[in-house]
N, C-alpha and C positions, 0 to 999 in steps of 0.2 A: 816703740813697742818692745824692741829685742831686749833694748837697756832695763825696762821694767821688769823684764819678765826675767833677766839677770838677776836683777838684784833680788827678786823676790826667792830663786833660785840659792841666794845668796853665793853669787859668782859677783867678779867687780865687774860693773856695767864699761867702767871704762875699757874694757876687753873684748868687748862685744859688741860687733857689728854687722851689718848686712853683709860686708866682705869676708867677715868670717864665716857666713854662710856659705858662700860661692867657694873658697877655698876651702870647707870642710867638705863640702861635696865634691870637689875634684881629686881631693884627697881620697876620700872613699870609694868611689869609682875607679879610682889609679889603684888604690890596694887590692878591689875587687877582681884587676883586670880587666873592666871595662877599655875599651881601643879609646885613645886618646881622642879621635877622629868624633866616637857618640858624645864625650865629657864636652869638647868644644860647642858642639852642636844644642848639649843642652845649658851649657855658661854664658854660649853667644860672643864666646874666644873664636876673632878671623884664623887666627896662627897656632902653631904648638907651641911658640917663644913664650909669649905672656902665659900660657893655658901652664908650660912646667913651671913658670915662678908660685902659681896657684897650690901646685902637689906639690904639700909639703912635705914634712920630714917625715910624716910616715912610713914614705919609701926606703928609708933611711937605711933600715937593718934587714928588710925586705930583699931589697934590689941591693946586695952588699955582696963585690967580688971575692974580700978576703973571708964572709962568713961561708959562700959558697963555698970555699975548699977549705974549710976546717980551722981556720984559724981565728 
């Protein structure tokens, strides 16, 4: 169903899949600042290990020591 509604989106269906759903909501939740602790609970991640490979790079410029002081 995701891939259909890809392509009909005209995204590549090959890009899209249920795990990009799970990762786009940990992602957004992490951006939000949702506690990592609620995001597992609604992923159905046991650990934080696997749940940060989910938050992707979002965080990326977000959560950034060298933007934090100006550089």
């Amino acid at each position: 169903m995701l891939k259909r509604h890809a392509a009909r989106a005209e995204l590549d269906p090959g890009e899209v899949a249920g795990h990009s759903l799970r990762a786009g909501l940990a992602t957004s939740a992490a951006v939000a600042g949702v506690p990592e602790r609620v995001i597992a609970e609604q992923t159905g991640h046991k650990g934080t290990a696997m749940l940060r490979r989910y938050i992707r790079e979002g965080l990326l410029f977000r959560e950034n020591a060298a933007g934090a002081v100006g550089l």
